[in-house]
N, CA and C atoms of all chains as a GROMACS GRO file, in nm:
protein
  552
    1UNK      N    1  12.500   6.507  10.302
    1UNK     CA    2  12.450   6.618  10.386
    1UNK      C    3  12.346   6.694  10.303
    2UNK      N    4  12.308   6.772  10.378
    2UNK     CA    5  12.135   6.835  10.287
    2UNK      C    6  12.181   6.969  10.235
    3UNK      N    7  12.189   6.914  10.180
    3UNK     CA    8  12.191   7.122  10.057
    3UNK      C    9  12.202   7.228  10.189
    4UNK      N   10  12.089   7.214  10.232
    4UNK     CA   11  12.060   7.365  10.262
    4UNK      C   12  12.124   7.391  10.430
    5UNK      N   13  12.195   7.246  10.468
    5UNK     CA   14  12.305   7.252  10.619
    5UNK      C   15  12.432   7.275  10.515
    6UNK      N   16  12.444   7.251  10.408
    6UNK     CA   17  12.560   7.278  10.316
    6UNK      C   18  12.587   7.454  10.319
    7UNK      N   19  12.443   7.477  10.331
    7UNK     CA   20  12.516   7.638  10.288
    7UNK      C   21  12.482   7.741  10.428
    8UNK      N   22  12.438   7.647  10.540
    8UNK     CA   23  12.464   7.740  10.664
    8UNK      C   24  12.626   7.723  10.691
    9UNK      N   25  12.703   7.623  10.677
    9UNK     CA   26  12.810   7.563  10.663
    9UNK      C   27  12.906   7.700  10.618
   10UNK      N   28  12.862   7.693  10.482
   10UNK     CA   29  12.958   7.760  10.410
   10UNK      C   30  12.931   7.937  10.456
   11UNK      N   31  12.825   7.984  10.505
   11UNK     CA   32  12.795   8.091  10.575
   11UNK      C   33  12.881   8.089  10.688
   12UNK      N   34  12.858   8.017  10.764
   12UNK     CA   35  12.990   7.992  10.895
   12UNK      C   36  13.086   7.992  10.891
   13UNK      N   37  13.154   7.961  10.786
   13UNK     CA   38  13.292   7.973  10.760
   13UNK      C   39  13.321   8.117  10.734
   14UNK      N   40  13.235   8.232  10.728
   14UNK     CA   41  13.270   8.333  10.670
   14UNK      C   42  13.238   8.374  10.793
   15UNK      N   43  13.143   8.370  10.831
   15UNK     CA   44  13.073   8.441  10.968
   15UNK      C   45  13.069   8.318  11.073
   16UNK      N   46  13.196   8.320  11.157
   16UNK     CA   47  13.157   8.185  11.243
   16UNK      C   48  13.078   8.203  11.375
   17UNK      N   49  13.036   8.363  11.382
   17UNK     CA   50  12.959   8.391  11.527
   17UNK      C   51  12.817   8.356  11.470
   18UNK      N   52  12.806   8.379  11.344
   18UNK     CA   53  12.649   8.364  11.266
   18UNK      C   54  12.541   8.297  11.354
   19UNK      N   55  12.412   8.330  11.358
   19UNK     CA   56  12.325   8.200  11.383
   19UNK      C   57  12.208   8.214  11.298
   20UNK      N   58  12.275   8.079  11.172
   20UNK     CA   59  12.220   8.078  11.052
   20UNK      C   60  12.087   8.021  11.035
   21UNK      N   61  11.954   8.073  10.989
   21UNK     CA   62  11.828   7.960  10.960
   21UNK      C   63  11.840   7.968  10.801
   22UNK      N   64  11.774   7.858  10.777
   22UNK     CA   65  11.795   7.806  10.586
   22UNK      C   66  11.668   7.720  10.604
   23UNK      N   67  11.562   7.803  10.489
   23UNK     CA   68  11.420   7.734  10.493
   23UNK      C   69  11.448   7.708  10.330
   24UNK      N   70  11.423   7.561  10.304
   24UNK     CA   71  11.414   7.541  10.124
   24UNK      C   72  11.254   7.595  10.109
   25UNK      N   73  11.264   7.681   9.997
   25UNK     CA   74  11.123   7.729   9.946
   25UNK      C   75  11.072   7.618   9.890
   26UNK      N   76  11.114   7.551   9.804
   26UNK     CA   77  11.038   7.487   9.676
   26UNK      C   78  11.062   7.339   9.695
   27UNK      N   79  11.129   7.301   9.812
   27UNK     CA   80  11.211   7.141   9.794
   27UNK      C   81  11.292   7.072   9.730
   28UNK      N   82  11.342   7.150   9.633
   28UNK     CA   83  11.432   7.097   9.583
   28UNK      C   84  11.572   7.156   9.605
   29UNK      N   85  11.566   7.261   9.670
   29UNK     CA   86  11.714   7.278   9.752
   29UNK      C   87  11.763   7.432   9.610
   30UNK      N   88  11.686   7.485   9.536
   30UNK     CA   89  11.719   7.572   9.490
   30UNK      C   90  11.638   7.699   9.506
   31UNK      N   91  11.555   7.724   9.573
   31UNK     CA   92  11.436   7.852   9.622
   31UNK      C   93  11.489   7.858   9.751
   32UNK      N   94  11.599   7.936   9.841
   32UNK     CA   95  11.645   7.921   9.988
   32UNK      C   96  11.586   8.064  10.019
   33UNK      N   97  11.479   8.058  10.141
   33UNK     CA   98  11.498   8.156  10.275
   33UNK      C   99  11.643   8.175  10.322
   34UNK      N  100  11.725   8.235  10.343
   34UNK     CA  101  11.789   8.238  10.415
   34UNK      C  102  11.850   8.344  10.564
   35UNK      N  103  11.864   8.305  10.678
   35UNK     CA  104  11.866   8.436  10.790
   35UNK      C  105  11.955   8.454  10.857
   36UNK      N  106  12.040   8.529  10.878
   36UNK     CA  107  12.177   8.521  10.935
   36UNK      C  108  12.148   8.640  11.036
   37UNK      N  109  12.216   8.605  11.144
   37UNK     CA  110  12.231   8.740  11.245
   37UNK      C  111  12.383   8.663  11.307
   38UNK      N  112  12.491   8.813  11.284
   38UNK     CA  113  12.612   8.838  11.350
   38UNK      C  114  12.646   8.925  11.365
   39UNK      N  115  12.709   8.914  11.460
   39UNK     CA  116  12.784   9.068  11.521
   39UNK      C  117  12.854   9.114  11.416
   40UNK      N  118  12.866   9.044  11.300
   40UNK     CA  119  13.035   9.162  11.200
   40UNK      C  120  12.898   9.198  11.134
   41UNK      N  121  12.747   9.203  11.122
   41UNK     CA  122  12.710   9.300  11.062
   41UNK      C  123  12.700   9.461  11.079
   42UNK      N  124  12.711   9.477  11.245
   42UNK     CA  125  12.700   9.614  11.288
   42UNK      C  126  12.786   9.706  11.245
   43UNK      N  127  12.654   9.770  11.239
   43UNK     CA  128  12.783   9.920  11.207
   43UNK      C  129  12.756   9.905  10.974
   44UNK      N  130  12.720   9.795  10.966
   44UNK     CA  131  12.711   9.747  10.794
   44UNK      C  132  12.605   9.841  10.705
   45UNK      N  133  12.594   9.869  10.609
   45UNK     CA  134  12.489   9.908  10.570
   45UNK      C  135  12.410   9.730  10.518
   46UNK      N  136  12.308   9.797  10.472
   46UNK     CA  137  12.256   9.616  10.447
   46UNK      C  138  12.303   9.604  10.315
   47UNK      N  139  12.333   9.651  10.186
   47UNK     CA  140  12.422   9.601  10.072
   47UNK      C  141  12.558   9.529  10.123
   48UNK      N  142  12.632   9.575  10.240
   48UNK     CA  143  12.764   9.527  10.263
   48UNK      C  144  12.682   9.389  10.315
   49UNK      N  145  12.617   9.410  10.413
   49UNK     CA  146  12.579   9.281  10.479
   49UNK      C  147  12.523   9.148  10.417
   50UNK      N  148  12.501   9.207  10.290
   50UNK     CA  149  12.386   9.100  10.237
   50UNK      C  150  12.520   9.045  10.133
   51UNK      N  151  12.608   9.130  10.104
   51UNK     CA  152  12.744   9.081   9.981
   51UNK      C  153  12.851   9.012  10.075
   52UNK      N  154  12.824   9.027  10.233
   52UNK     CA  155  12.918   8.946  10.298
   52UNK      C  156  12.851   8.775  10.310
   53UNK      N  157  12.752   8.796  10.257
   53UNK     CA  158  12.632   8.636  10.294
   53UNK      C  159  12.666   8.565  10.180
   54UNK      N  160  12.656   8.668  10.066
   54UNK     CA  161  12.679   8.662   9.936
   54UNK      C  162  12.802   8.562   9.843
   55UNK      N  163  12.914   8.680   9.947
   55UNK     CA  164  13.048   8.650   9.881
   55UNK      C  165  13.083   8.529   9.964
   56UNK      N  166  12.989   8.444  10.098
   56UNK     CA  167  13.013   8.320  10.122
   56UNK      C  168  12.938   8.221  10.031
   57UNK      N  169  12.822   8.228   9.992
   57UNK     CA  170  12.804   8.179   9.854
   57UNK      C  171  12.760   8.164   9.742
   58UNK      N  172  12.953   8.216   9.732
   58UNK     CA  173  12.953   8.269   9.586
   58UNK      C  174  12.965   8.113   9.489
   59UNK      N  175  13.007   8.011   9.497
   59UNK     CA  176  13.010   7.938   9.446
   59UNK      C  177  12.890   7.821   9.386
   60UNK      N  178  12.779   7.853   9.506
   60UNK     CA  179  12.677   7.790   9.527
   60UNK      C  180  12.551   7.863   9.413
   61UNK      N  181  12.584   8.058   9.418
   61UNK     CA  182  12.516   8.133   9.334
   61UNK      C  183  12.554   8.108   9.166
   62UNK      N  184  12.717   8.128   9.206
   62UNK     CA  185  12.746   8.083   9.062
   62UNK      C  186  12.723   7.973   8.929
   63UNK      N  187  12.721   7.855   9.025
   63UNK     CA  188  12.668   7.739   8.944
   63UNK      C  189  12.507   7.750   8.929
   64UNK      N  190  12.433   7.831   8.985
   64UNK     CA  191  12.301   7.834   8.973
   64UNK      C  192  12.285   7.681   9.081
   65UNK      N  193  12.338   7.640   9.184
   65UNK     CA  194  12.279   7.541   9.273
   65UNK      C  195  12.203   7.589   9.362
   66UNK      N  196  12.212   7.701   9.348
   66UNK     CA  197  12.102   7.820   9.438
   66UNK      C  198  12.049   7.914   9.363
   67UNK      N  199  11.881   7.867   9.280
   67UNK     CA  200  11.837   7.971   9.198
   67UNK      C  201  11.830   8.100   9.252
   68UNK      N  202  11.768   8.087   9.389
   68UNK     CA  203  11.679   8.199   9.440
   68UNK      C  204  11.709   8.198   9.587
   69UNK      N  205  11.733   8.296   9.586
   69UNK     CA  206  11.771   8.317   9.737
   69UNK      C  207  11.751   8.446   9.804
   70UNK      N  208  11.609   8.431   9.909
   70UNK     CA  209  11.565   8.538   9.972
   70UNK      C  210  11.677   8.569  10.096
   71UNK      N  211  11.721   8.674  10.150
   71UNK     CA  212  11.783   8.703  10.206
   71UNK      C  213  11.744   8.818  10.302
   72UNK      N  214  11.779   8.763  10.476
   72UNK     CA  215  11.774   8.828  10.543
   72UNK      C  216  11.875   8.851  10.671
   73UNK      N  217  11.956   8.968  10.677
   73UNK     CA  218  12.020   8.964  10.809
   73UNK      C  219  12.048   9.059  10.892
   74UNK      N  220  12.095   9.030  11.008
   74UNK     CA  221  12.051   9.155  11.161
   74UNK      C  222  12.220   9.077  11.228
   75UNK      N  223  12.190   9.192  11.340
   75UNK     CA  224  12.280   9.178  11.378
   75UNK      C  225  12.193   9.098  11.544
   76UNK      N  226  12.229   9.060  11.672
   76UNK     CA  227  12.208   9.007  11.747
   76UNK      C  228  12.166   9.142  11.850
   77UNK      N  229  12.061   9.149  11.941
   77UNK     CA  230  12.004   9.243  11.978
   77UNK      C  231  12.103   9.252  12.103
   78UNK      N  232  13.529   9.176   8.283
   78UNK     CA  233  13.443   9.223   8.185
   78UNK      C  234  13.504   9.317   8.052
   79UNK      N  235  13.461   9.325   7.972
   79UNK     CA  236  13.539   9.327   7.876
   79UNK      C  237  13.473   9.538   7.811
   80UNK      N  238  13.581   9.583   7.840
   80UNK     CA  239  13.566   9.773   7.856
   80UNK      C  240  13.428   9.809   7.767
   81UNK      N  241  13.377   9.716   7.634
   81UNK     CA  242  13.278   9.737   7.574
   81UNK      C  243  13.159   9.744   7.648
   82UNK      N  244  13.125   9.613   7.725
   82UNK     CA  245  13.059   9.607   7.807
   82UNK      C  246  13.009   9.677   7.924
   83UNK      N  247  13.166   9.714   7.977
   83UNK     CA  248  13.142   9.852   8.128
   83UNK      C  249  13.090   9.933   8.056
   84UNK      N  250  13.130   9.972   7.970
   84UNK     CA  251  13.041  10.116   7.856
   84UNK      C  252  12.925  10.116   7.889
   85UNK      N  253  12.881  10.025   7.810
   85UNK     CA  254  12.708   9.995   7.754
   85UNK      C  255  12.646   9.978   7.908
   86UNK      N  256  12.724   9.882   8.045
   86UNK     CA  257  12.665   9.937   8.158
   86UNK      C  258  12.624  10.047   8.197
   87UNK      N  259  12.777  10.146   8.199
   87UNK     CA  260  12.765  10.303   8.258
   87UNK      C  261  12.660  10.351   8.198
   88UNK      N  262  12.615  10.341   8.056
   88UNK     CA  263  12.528  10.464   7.994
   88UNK      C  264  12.393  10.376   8.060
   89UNK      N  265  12.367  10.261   8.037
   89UNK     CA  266  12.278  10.225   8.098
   89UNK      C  267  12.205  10.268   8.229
   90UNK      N  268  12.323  10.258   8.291
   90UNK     CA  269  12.299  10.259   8.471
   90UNK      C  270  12.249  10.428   8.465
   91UNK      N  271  12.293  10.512   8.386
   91UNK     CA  272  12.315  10.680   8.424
   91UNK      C  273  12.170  10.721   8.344
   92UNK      N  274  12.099  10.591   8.249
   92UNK     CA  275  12.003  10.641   8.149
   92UNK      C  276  11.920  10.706   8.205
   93UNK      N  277  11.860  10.664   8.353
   93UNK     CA  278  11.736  10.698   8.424
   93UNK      C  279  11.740  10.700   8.547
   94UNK      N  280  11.711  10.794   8.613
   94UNK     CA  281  11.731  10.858   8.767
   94UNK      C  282  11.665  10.685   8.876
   95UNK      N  283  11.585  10.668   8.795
   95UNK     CA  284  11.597  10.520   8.879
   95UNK      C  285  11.574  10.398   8.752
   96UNK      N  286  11.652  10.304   8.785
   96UNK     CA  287  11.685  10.245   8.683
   96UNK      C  288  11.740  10.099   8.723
   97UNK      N  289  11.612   9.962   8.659
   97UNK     CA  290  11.651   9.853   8.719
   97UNK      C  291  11.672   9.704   8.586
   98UNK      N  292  11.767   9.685   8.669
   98UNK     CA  293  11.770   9.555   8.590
   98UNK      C  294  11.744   9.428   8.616
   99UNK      N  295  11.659   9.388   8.541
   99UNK     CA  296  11.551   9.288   8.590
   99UNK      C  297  11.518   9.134   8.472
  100UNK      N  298  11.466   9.055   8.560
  100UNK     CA  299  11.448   8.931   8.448
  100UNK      C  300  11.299   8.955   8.388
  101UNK      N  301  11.275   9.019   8.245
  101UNK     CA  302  11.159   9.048   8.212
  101UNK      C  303  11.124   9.204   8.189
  102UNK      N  304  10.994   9.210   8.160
  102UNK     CA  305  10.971   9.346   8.142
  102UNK      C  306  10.905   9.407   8.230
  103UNK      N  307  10.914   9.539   8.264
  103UNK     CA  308  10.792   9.600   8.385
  103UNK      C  309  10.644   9.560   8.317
  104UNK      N  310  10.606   9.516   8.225
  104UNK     CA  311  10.459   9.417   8.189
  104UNK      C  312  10.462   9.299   8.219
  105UNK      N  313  10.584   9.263   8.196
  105UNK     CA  314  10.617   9.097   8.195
  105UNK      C  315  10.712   9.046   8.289
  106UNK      N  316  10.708   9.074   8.405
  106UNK     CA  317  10.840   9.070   8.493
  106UNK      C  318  10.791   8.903   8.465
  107UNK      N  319  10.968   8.862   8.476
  107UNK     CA  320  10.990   8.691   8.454
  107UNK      C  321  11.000   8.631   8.560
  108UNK      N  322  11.032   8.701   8.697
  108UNK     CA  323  11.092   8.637   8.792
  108UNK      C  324  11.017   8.710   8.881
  109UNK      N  325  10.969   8.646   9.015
  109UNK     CA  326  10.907   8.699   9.141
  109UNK      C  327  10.957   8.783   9.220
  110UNK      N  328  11.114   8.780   9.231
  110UNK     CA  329  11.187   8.852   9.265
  110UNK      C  330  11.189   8.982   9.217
  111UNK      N  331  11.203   9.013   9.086
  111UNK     CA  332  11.202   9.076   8.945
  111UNK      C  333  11.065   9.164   8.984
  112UNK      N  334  10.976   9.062   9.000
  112UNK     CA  335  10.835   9.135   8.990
  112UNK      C  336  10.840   9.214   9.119
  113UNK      N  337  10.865   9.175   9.203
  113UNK     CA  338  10.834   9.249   9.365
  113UNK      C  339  10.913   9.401   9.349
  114UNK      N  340  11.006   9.427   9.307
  114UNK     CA  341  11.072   9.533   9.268
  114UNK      C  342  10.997   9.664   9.196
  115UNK      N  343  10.932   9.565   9.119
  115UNK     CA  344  10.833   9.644   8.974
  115UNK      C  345  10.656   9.689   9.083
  116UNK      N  346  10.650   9.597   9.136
  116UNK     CA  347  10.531   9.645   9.196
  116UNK      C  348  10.562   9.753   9.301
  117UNK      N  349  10.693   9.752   9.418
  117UNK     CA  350  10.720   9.829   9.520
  117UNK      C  351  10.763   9.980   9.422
  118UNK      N  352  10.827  10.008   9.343
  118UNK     CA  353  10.825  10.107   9.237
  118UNK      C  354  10.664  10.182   9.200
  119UNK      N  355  10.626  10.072   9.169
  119UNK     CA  356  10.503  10.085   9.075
  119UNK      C  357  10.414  10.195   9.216
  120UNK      N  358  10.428  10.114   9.364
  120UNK     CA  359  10.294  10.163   9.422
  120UNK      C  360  10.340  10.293   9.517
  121UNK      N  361  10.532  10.324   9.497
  121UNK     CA  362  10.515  10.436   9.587
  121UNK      C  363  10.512  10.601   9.412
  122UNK      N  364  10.462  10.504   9.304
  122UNK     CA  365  10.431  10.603   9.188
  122UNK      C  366  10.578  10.654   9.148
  123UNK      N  367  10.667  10.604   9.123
  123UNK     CA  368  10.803  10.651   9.114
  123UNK      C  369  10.768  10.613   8.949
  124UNK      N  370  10.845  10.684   8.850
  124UNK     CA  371  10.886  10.648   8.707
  124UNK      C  372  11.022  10.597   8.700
  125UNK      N  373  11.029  10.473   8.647
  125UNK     CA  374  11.160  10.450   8.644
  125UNK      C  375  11.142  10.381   8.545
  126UNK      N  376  11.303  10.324   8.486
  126UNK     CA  377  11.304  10.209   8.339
  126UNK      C  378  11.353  10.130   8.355
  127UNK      N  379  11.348   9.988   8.287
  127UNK     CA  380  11.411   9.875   8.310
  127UNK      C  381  11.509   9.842   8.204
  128UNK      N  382  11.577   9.723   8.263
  128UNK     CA  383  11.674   9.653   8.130
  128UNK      C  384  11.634   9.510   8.148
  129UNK      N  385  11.575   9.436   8.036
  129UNK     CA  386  11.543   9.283   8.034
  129UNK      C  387  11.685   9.192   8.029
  130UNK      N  388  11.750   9.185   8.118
  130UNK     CA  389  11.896   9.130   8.131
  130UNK      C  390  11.875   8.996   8.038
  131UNK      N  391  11.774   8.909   8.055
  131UNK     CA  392  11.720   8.780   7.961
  131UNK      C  393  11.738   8.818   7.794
  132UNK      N  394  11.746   8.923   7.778
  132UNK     CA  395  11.764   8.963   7.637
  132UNK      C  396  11.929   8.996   7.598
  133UNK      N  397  12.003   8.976   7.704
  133UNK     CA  398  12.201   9.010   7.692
  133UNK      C  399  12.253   8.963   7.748
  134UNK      N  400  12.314   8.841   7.735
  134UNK     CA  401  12.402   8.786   7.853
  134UNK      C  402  12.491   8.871   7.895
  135UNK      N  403  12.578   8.973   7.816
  135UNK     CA  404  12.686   9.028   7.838
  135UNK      C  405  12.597   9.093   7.970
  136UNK      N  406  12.551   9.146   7.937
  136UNK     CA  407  12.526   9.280   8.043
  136UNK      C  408  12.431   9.174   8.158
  137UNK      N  409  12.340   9.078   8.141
  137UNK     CA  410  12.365   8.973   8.250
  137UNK      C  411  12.428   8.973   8.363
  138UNK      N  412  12.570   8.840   8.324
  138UNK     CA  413  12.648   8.898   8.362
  138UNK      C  414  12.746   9.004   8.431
  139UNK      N  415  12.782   9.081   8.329
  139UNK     CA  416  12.843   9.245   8.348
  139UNK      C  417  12.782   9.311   8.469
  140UNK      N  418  12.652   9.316   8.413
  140UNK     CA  419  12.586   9.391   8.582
  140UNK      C  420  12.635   9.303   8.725
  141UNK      N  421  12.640   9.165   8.751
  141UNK     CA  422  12.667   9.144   8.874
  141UNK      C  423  12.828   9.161   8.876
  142UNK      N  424  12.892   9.177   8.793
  142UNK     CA  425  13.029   9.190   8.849
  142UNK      C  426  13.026   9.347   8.831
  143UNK      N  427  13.001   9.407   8.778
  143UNK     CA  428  12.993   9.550   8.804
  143UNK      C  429  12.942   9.622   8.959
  144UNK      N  430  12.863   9.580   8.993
  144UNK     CA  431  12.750   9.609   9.148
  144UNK      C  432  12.868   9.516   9.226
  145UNK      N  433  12.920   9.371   9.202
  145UNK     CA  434  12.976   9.280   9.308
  145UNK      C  435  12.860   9.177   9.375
  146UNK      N  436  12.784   9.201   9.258
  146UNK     CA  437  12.605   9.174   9.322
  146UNK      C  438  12.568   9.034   9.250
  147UNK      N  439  12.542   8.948   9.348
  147UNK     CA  440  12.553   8.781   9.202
  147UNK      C  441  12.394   8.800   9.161
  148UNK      N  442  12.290   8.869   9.220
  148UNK     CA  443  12.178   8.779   9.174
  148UNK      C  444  12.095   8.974   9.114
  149UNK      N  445  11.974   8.934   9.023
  149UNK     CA  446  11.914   9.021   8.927
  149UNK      C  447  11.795   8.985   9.030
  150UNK      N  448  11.679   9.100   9.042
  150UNK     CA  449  11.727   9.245   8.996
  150UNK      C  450  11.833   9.284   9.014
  151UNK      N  451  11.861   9.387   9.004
  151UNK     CA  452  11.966   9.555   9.094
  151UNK      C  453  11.851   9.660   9.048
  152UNK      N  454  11.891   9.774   9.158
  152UNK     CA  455  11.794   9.896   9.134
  152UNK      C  456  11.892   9.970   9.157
  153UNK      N  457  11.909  10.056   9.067
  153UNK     CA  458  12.014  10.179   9.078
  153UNK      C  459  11.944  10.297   9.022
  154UNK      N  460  12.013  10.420   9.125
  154UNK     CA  461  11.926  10.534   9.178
  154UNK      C  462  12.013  10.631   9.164
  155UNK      N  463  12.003  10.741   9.085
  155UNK     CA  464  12.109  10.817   9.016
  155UNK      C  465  12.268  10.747   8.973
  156UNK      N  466  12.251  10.659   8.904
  156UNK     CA  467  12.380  10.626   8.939
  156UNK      C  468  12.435  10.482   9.022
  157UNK      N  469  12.350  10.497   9.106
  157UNK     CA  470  12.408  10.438   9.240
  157UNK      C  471  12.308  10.273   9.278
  158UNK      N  472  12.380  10.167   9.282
  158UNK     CA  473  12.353  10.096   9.342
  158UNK      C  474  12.273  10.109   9.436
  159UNK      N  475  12.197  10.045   9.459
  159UNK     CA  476  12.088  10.054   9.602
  159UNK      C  477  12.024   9.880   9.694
  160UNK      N  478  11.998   9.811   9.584
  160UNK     CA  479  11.998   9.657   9.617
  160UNK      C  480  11.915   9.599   9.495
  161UNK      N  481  11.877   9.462   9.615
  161UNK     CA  482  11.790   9.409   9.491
  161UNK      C  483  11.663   9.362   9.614
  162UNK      N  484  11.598   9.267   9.567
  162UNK     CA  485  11.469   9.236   9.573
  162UNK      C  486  11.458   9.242   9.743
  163UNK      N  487  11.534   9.199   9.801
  163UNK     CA  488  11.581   9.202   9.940
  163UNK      C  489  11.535   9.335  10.061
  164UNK      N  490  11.660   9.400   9.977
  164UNK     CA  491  11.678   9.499  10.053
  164UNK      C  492  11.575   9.620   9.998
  165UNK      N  493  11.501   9.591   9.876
  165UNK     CA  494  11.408   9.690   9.867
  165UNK      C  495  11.304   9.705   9.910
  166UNK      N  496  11.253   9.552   9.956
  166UNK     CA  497  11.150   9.512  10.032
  166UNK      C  498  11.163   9.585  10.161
  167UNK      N  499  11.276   9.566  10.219
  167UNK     CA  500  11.304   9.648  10.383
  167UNK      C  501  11.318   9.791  10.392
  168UNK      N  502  11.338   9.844  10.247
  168UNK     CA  503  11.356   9.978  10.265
  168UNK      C  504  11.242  10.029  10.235
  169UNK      N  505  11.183   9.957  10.174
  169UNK     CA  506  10.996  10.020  10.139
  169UNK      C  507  10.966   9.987  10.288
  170UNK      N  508  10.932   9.910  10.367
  170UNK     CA  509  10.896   9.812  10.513
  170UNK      C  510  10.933   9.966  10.576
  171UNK      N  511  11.027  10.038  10.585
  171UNK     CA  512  11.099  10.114  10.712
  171UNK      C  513  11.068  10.251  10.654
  172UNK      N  514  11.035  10.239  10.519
  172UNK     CA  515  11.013  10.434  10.478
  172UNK      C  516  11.119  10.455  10.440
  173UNK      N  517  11.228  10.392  10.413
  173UNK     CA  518  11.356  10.465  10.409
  173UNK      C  519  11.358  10.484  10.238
  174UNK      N  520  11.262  10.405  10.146
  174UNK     CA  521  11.308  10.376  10.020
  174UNK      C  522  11.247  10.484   9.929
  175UNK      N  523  11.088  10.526   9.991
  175UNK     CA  524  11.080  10.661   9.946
  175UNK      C  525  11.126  10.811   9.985
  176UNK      N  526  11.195  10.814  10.133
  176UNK     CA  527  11.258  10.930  10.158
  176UNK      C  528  11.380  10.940  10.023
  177UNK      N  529  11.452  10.756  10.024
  177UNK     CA  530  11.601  10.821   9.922
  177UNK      C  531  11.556  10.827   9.785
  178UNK      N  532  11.428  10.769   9.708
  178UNK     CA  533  11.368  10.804   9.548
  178UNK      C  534  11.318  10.933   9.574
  179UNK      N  535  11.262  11.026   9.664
  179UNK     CA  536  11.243  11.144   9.690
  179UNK      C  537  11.327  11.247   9.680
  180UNK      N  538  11.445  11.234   9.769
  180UNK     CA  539  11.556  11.293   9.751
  180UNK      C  540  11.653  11.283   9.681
  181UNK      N  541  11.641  11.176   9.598
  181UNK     CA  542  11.776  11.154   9.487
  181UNK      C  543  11.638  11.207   9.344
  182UNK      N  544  11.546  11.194   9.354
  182UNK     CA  545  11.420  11.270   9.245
  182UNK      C  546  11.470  11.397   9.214
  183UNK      N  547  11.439  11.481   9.368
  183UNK     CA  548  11.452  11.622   9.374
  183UNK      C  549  11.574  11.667   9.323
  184UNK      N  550  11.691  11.601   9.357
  184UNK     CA  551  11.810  11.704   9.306
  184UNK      C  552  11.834  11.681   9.202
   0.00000   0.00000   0.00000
């Protein structure tokens, strides 16, 4: 599976209403766009929101299999 | 993290009313991320200081489990957590980032 359906994946599991986009910056699957919009952000400030994206991956940040990761998320209008 | 370490954070974090930790120097930012921080600072004229995290693993480290925050920068603002490269971008984008360096300045 491709890296970067790996970590809408693992976003979903945390947020399963999510509707996740994942753009690789650089091609090699370690520079990720990433865009999440769900309803458990409302009401969030964006530090909570961005450590709930976060703390889904945390494992992916930790090993450095994800150098860089731009981050963006909303809630659904 | 090991209590030496939270130390050398706290005095860190409290050194400078805005205060970031970053890969590189505000001359030499290392990282794009890093840099975007240093320039959004730089152009609403705010003074602030950095910490070259590339120069300490401990405090590396230390800082993201301290914040709960995995990735460098962090920008902290009296004290206080505020984000990183992300969310500073959106808070410069909306105005919101110089109303709170304004008002956390003033008092």
């Amino acid at each position: 599976m491709v890296f970067s359906e790996e970590v809408g994946l693992a976003i979903k599991r945390v947020l399963p209403d999510a509707l996740v986009t994942v753009e690789d910056l650089s091609g090699g699957g370690d520079h990720l766009q990433v865009s999440v919009v769900s309803k458990a952000f409302a009401g969030l400030s964006l530090i909570r929101q961005h450590q709930l994206v976060y703390g889904a991956l945390k494992d992916e940040l930790a090993s450095e299999a994800i150098h860089a990761l731009a981050l963006n998320t909303s809630t659904p209008d | 993290m090991d209590p030496n370490t939270r130390t050398r954070i706290e005095s860190l974090v409290n050194s400078s009313p805005i205060m970031v930790f970053m890969k590189g120097t505000k001359l030499m930012p290392q990282c794009g991320f890093s840099n975007n921080v240093v320039q959004i600072l730089n152009s609403l004229g705010m003074r602030f200081e950095t910490f070259d995290v590339l120069s300490d693993m401990e405090i590396r480290q230390g800082i993201k489990d301290y914040s709960n925050w995995p990735t460098i920068p962090q920008v902290y603002v009296k004290g206080e957590f505020i984000g990183g490269s992300d969310i500073l971008i959106e808070m410069y984008n909306s105005g919101e980032l110089r109303e709170k360096l304004e008002i956390a300045l003033a008092s």
